[in-house]
C-alpha positions in Angstrom: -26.0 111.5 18.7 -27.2 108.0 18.8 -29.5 108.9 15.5 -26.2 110.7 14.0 -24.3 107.2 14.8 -26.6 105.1 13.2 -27.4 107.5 9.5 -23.5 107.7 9.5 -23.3 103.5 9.3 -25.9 103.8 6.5 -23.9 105.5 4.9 -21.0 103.5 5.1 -22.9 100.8 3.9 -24.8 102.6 1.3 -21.1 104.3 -0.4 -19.6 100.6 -0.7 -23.0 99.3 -1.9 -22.5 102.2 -4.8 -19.0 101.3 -5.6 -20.1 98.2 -6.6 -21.1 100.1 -9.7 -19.4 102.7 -10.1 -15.9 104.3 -9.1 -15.7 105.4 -5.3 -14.8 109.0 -7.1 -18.0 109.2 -9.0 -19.8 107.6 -5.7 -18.3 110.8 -3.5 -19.8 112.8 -6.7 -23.3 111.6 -5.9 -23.0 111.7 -2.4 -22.3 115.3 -2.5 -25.0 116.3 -5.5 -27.6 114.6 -3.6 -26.4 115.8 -0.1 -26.8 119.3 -1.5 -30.6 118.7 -2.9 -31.3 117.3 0.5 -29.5 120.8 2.1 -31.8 123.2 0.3 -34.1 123.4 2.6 -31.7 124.9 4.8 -31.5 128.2 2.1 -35.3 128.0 1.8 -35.8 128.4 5.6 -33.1 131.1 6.0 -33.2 132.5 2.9 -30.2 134.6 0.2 -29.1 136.0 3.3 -27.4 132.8 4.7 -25.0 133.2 1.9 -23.3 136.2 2.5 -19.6 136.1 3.6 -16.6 137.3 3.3 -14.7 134.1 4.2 -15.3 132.8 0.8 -11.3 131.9 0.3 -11.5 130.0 3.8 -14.7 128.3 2.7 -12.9 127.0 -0.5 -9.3 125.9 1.3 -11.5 124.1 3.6 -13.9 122.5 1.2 -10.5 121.7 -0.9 -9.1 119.7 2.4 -12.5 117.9 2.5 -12.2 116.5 -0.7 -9.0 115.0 0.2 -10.3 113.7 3.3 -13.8 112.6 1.7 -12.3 110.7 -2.0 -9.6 109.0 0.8 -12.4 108.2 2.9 -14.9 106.6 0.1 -11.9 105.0 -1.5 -11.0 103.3 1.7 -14.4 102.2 1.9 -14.4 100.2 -1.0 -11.0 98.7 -0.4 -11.3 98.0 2.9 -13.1 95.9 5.5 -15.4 98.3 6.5 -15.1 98.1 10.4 -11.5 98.8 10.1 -12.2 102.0 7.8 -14.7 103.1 10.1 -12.1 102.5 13.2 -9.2 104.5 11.1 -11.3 107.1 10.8 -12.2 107.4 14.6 -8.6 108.3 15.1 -9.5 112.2 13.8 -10.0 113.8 16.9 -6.1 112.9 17.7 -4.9 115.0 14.7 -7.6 117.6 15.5 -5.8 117.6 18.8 -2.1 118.3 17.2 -3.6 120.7 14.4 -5.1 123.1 17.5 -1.8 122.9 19.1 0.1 123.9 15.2 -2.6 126.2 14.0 -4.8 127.8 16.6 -1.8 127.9 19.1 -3.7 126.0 21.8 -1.9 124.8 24.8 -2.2 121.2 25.5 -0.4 119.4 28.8 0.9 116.5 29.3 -2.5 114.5 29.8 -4.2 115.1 26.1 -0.4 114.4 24.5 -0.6 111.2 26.7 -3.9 110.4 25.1 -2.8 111.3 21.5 0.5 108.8 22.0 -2.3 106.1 23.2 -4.1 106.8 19.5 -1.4 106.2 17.5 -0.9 103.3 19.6 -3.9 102.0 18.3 -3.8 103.4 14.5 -0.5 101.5 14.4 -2.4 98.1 15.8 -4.9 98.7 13.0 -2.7 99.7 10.5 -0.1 97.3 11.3 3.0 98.5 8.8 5.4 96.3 8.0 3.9 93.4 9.0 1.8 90.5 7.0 -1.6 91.9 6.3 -0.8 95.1 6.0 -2.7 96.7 2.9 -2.1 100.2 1.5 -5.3 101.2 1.6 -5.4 101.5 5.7 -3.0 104.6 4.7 -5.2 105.9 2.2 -8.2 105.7 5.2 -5.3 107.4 7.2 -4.4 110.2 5.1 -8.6 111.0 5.3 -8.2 110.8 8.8 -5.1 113.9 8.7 -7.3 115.7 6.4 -10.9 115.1 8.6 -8.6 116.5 11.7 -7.5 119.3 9.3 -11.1 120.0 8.3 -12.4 120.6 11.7 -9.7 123.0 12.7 -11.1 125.0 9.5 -14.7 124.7 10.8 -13.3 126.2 14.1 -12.3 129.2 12.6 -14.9 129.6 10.4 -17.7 128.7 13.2 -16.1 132.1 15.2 -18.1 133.9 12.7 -20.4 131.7 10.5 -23.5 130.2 11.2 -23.2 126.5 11.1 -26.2 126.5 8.4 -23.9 128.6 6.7 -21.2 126.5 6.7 -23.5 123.3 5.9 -24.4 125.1 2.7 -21.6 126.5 1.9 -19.8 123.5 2.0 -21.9 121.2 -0.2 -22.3 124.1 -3.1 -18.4 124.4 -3.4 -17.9 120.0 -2.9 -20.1 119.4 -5.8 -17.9 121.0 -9.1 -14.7 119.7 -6.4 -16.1 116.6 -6.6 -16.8 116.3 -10.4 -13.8 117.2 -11.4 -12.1 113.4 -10.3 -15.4 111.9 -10.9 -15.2 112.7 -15.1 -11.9 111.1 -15.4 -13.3 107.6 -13.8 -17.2 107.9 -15.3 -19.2 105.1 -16.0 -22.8 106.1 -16.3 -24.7 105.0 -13.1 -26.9 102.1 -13.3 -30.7 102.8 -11.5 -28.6 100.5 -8.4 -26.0 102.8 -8.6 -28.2 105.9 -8.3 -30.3 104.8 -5.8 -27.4 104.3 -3.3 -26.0 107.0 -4.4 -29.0 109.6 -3.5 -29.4 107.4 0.1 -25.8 108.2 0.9 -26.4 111.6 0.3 -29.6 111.5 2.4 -28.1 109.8 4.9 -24.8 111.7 5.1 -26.7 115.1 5.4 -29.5 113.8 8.0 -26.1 112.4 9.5 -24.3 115.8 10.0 -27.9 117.3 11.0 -28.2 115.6 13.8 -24.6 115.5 15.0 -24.5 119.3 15.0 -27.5 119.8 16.9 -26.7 116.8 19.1 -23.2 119.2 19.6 -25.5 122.1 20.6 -27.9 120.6 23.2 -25.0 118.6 25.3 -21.8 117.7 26.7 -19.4 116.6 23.7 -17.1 114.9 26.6 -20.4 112.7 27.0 -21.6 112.6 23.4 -18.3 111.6 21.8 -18.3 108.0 23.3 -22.0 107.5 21.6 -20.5 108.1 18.3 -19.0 105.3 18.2 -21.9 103.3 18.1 -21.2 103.5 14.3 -18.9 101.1 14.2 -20.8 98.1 15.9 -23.8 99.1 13.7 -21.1 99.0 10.1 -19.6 96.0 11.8 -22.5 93.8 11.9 -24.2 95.2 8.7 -20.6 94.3 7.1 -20.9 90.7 8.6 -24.4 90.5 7.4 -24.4 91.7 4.0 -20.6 91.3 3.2 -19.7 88.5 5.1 -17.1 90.3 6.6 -15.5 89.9 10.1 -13.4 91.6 12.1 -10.4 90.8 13.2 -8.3 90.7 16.3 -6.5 94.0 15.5 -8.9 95.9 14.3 -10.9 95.5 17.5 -8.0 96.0 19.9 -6.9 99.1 18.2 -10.5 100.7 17.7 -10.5 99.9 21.7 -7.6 102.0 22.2 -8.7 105.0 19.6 -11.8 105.0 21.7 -9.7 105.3 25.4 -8.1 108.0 23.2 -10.6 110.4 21.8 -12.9 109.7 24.7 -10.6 111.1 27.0 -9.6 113.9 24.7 -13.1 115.0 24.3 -13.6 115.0 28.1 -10.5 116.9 28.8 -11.4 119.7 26.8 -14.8 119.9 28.1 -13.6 120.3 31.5 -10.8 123.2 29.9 -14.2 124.9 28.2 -16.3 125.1 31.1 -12.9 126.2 33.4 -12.6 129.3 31.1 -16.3 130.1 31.0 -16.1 129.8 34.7 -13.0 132.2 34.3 -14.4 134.7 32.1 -18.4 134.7 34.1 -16.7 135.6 37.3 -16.8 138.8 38.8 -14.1 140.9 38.4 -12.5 142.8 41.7 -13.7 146.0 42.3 -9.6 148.2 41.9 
């Protein structure tokens, strides 16, 4: 997790170093071509076999959500201070939270809504509508935050039946035409800057979701999610360093709340997984 952390802040930096030549569209085109090069290997290794499904429909509404969540998300990048992007975008796990509740039907008590209400609590100190400093682009980062928490409630259902290579390779064949599509309508023919950035961010972004999805299998995500945010100290002093760019006040108050949040949220349904594995390992009475 710590080596998903820190290839996730390369990327970060690597997307806004690209949109300084080119539209954050086009960048999230690149990402995605590149990303899907570097995913081969996963075919090669597992070979025609990995792609045969009969989920294709849910594969393309999800992949169609992802672009939503992933043009928002570069967008946001290059509009915004990065460590507040980054800290918007920590706030997923919240709407994952609410989208299990609308769409899976899962019960959640009184603690997890507690924690959710603490979330928004600290997307609204980020955020801050209304008041001076407040930039439309922290909705934009926002709305890729819905459609992140939208995303993973896909991957749920998909992951019930689909092996996560699957749905690695799956996802970057149908985002590249998705993501060409907007990138024609703003494209500027990439400098060699502008292409080298834009293959790292693809390299990193797919070494990124390698090791987070292996770092899922092997432990406890209660334990892992707090790790995850090394991300945004790493983009934060990267941001300061190459960007001259500093924090302030609310974005670091509200990123401290988000992480209370999702921290908790992640250990509370741990301890509800292992509770029902418990439940449905035991014995049961002889009649």
């Amino acid at each position: 997790m710590v080596g998903a952390a820190l290839l996730f802040g390369a990327m970060v930096i690597t997307i806004r170093l690209a949109s300084h030549h080119m539209h954050p569209f086009e960048v999230a085109f690149m990402r995605n071509l590149f990303g899907l090069l570097f995913a081969l290997p996963l075919l090669a290794r597992a070979g025609l076999g990995l792609l045969r499904t009969d989920k294709l429909s849910l594969y393309f509404l999800r992949c169609g959500i992802g672009i939503v969540s992933m043009l928002c998300g570069f967008w946001a990048i290059a509009h915004l201070p990065l460590a507040q992007a980054v800290a918007i975008s920590y706030s997923t796990p919240i709407f994952i939270t609410i989208g299990a509740v609308l769409v899976l039907g899962e019960v959640v008590r009184a603690r997890r809504w507690t924690a959710v209400a603490l979330g928004f609590i600290g997307v609204m100190v980020i955020v801050r509508p209304g008041a001076e400093g407040f930039s439309y682009a922290s909705l934009v980062a926002l709305t890729a935050a819905i459609a992140s928490g939208m995303v993973a409630i896909s991957i749920k259902i998909l992951s019930r039946t689909e092996p996560a290579d699957a749905i690695v390779l799956f996802t970057t064949l149908i985002w590249v035409p998705l993501s060409f599509v907007p990138a024609l309508f703003v494209w500027v023919w990439p400098s060699p800057a502008g292409w080298m950035w834009g293959a790292l961010s693809g390299l990193f972004g797919t070494a990124a979701h390698w090791f987070w999805t292996r770092a899922l299998r092997a432990g406890d995500a209660s334990a892992l999610t707090p790790i995850s945010f090394l991300q945004l100290p790493v983009v934060a002093v990267l941001a300061w360093w190459l960007f001259a760019e500093t924090p302030d006040v609310f974005t670091l108050a509200g990123s401290a709340v988000i992480f209370i949040s999702t921290a908790y949220i992640a250990r509370r349904e741990a301890v509800l997984a292992k509770r029902a594995l418990h439940a449905a390992q035991a014995p049961t009475p002889p009649r």
